[in-house]
N, C-alpha and C positions, 0 to 999 in steps of 0.2 A: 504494500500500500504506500509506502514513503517513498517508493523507488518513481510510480506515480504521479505522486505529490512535485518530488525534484523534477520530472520531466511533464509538468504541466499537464498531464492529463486529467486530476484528479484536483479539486478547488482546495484550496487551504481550510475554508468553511465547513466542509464535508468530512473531516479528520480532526477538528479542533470542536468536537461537540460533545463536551464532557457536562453533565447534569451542573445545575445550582448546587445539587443536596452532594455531590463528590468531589465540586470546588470548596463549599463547609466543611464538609470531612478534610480534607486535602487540609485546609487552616488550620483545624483544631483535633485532629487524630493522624495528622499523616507524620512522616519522617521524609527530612530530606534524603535527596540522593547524592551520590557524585555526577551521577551522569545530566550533561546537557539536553535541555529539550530538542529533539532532531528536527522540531517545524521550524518554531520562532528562534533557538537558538538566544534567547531572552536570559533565560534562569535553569538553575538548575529544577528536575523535574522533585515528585514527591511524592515516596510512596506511601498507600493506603492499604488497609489491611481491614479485609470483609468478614465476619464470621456468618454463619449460615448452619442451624441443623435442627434439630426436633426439640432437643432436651434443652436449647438454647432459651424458647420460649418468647419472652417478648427482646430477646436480644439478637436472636438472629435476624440476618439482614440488615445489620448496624455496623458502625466502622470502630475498629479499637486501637488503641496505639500496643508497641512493642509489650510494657510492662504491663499492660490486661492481658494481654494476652497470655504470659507467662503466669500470671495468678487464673487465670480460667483453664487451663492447660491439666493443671489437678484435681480440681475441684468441678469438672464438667465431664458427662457422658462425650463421646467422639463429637466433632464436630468439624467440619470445611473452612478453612481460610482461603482466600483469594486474594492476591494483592495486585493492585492496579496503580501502575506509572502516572502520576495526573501532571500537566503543568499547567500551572495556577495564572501563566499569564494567556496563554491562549486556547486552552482548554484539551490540549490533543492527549490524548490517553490512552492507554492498552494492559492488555492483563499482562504480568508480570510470570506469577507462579500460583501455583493454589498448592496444599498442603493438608491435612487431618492433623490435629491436634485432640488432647482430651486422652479420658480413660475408657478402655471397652467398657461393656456394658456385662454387668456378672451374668455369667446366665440361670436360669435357677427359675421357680417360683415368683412373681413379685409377693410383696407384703400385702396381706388382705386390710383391705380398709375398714374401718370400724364404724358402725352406725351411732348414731346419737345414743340410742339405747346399751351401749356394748359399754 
């Protein structure tokens, strides 16, 4: 797609259409990177880090930075990370890596839940 971009086929417009809520995230949950943005060539880019899973509940599909993610990593059943290149000045963006974090899930019985009466 960049290769495109350098040889005009492809609009600068159409590659730099990163969300509001991933330019937010990108401010307040991302980590810079070394690498330069390859559109604008502005700033460096900044990566974001997605979590996504079941047992996540109302957190999945949120952005976390490095050290949540380290404290969710034991303390949560399996869960998806995705990180995504964002640059903050012209919005071009692409996934990076995705990863599983968390602990399996025991396997066994669950615990029976208890009625108001029990």
């Amino acid at each position: 797609m960049l290769a495109d971009v350098y040889a005009g086929r492809v609009g600068i417009a159409e590659v730099c259409d990163a969300s509001p809520y991933l330019l937010r995230a990108a401010r307040f949950h991302g980590e810079s990177s070394e690498v330069t943005c390859p559109v604008c060539r502005k700033e460096r880019l900044t990566e974001v880090s997605w979590v996504f899973g079941e047992g996540l509940k109302h957190l999945s599909g949120s952005a976390r930075t490095p050290q949540e993610l380290d404290r969710m990593d034991g303390a949560q059943v399996e869960f998806s990370v995705y990180v995504v290149e964002v640059c903050r000045s012209c919005g071009w963006n692409h996934l990076v890596q995705s990863y599983v974090l968390g602990t399996p899930e025991v396997p066994g019985p669950r615990a029976r839940r208890r009625t108001a009466g029990q």
